[in-house]
C-alpha positions as CSV (number, residue, x, y, z in Angstrom):
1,X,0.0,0.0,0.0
2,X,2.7,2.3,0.5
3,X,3.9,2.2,-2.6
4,X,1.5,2.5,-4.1
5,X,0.3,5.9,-2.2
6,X,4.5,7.1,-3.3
7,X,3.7,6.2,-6.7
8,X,0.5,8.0,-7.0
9,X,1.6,11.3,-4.8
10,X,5.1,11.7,-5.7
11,X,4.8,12.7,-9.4
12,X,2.4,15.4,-8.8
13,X,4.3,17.0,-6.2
14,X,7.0,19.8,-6.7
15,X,9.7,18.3,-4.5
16,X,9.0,14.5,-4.1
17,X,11.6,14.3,-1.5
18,X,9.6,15.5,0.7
19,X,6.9,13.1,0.8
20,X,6.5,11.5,3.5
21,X,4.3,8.2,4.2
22,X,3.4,6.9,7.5
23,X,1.0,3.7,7.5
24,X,-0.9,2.6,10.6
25,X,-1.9,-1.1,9.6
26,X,-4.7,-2.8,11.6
27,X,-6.8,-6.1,10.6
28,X,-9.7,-4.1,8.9
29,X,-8.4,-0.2,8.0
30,X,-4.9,0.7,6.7
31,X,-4.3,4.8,7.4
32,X,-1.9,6.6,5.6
33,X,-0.4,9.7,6.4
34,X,0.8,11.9,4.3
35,X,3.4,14.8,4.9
36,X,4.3,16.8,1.9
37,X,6.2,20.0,1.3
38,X,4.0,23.1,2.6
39,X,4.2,24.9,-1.4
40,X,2.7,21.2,-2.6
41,X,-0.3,21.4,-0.3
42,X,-2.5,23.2,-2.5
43,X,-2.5,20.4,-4.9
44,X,-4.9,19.0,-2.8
45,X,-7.0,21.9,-1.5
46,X,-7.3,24.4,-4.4
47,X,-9.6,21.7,-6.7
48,X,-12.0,21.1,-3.7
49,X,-10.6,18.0,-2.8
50,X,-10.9,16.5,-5.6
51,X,-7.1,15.1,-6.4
52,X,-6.9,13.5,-2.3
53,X,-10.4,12.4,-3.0
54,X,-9.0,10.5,-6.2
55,X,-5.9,8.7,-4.5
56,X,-7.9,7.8,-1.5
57,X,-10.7,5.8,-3.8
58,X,-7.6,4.0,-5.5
59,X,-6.2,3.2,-2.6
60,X,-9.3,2.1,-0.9
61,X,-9.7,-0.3,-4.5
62,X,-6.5,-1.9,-3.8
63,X,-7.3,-2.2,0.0
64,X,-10.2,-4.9,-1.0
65,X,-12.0,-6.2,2.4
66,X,-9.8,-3.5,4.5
67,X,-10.8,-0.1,4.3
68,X,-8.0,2.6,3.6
69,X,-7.9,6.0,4.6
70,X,-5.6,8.9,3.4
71,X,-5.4,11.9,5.6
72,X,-3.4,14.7,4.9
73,X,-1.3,15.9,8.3
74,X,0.5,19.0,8.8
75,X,4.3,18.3,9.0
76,X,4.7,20.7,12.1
77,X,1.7,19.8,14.0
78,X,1.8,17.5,17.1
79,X,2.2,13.5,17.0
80,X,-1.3,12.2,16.8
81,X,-2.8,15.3,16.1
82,X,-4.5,15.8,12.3
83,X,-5.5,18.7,9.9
């Protein structure tokens, strides 16, 4: 699952290098959470979501039974703490 996430986010980012993938794995739900450069953000806000809607409904396809969830999380915010 994570590379898959890398090979969908990194390409339309401007600096790839600093993606970053965490992935909580449980029996039923995989979460993913992304980190990406603060200038690549708007990627994924300015079409209303629609780009993070994308790679989280191809992601959730390849989960099969499990349900996969991509949440977008602010580099500088706390551990366990999302945007």
């Amino acid at each position: 699952m994570l590379e898959l996430a890398e090979h969908l986010i990194r390409p339309i980012v401007r600096h790839p290098e600093d993606v970053s993938i965490q992935v909580v794995d449980g029996e039923s739900v995989v979460v993913l959470e992304v980190v990406v450069h603060d200038d690549d953000r708007s990627i994924f806000d300015d079409d209303g979501g629609r780009t993070l809607r994308s790679i989280r409904n191809i992601l959730s396809a390849a989960a099969g039974r499990r349900k996969a969830t991509l949440d977008l999380v602010d580099a500088h915010a706390p551990e366990g703490s999302e945007e």
